[in-house]
C-alpha positions as CSV (number, residue, x, y, z in Angstrom):
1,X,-209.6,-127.3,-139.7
2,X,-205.4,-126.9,-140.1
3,X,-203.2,-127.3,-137.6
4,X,-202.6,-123.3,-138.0
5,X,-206.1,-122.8,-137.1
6,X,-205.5,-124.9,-134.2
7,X,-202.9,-123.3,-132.7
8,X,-204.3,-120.1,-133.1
9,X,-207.4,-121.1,-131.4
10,X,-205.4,-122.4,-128.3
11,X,-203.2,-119.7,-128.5
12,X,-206.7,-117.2,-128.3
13,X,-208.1,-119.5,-125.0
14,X,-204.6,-119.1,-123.4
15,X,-204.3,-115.3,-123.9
16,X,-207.8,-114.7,-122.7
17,X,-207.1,-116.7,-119.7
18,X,-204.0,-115.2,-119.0
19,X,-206.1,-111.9,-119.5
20,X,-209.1,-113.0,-117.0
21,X,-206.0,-114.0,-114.7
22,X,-204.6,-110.4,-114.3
23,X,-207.8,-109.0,-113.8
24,X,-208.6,-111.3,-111.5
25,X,-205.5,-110.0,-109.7
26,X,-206.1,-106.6,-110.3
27,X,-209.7,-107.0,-108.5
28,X,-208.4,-108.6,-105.5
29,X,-205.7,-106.5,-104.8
30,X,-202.5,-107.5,-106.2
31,X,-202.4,-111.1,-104.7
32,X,-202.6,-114.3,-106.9
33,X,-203.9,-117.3,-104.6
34,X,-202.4,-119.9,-107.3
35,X,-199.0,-120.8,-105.8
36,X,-197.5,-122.5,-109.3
37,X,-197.8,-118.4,-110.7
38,X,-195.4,-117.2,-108.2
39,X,-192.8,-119.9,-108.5
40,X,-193.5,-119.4,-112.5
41,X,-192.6,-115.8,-111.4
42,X,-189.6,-116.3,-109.7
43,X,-187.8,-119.1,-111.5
44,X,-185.6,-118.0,-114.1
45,X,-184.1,-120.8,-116.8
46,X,-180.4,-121.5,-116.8
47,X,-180.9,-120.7,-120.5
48,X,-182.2,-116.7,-119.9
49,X,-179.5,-116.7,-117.1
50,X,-176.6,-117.1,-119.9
51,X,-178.4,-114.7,-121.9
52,X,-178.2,-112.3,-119.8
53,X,-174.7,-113.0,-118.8
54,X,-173.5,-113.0,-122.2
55,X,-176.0,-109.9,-122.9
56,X,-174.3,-107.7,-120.0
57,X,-170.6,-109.2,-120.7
58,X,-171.2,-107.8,-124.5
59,X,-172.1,-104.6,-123.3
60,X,-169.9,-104.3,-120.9
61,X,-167.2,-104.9,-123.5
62,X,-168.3,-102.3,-126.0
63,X,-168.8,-99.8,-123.4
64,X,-165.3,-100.5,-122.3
65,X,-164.4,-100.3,-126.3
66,X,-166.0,-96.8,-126.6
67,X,-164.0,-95.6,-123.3
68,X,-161.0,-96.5,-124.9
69,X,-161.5,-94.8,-128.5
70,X,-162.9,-91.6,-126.1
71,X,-159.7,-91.7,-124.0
72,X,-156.9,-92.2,-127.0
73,X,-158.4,-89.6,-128.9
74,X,-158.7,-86.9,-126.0
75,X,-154.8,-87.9,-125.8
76,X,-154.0,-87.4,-129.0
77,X,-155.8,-84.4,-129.1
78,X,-153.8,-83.0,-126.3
79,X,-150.5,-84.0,-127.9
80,X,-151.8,-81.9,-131.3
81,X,-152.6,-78.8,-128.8
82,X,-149.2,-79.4,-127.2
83,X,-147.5,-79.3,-130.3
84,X,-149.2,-76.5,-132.1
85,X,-148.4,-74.6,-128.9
86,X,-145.2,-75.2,-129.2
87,X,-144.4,-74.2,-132.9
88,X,-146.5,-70.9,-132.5
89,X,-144.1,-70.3,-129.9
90,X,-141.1,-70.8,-132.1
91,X,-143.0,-68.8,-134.6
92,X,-143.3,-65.9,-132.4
93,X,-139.9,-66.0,-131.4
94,X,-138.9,-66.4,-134.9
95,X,-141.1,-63.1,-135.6
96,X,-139.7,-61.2,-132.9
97,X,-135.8,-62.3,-134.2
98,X,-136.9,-61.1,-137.5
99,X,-138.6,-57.6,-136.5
100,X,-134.8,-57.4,-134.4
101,X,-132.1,-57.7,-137.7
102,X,-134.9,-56.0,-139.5
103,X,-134.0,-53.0,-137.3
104,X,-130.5,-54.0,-136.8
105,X,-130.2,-53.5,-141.2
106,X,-131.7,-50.3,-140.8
107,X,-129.1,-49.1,-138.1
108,X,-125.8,-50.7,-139.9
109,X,-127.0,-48.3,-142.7
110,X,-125.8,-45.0,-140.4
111,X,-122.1,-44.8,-141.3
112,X,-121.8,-43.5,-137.2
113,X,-123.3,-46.6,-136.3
114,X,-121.2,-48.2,-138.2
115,X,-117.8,-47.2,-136.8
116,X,-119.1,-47.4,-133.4
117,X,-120.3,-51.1,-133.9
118,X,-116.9,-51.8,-135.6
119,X,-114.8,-50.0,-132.6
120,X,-117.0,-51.9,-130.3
121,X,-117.6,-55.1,-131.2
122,X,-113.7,-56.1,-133.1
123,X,-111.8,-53.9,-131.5
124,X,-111.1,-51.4,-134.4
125,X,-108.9,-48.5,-134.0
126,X,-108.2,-45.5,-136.0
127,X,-104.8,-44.4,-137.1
128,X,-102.3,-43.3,-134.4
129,X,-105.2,-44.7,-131.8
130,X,-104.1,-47.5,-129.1
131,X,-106.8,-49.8,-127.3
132,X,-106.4,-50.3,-123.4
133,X,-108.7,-53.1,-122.0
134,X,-110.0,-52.1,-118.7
135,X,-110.9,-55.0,-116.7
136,X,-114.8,-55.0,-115.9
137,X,-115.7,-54.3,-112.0
């Protein structure tokens, strides 16, 4: 026989003893009479101990990580819908100031209009016509 045969032999005895063990738990309700199995049970090694430590640190790091890359692209999402609010504001505004000269061309084409802007708005007079100021109540 190899020494591969060997240890899966032993390994074989020591699963189907571990096997008759838990049945012969099972059987007699839940409680192991051995009292090495329950300090096997409780005692963890210093080694598994890090491993964990180091297992949950990782973790707690990457979760961390993702929070971050969650939270600084919500922010710069909000700063794009901030912004794009802003310049369709300006375009709206800009729209309405157009649709306003738009119609302000189409009234400066009436000669009337004309005159009474001029009279109004620079003060112009006709001949043998003086302006008076009134002061505004």
């Amino acid at each position: 026989m190899s020494k591969r045969d060997d240890k899966r032999k032993k390994e074989q005895i020591r699963a189907r003893k571990e096997q008759s063990a838990k049945s012969a738990t099972m059987k007699s309700g839940g409680s192991n009479k051995s009292p090495k199995s329950k300090k096997k049970a409780g005692k963890v090694s210093a080694a598994s101990k890090r491993r964990m430590t180091v297992g949950f640190t990782v973790s707690a790091l990457v979760l961390a990580f993702c929070f971050y890359l969650i939270g600084s692209t919500f922010a710069l999402y909000l700063t794009a819908l901030n912004e794009k609010q802003t310049a369709q504001a300006e375009y709206d505004a800009a729209v309405a100031r157009g649709i306003e000269l738009e119609q302000e061309l189409k009234r400066m084409q009436d000669p009337e209009y004309l005159k009474q802007y001029a009279r109004e708005k620079y003060f112009m007079a006709k001949d043998n016509e003086i302006i008076f100021m009134l002061p505004n109540d």
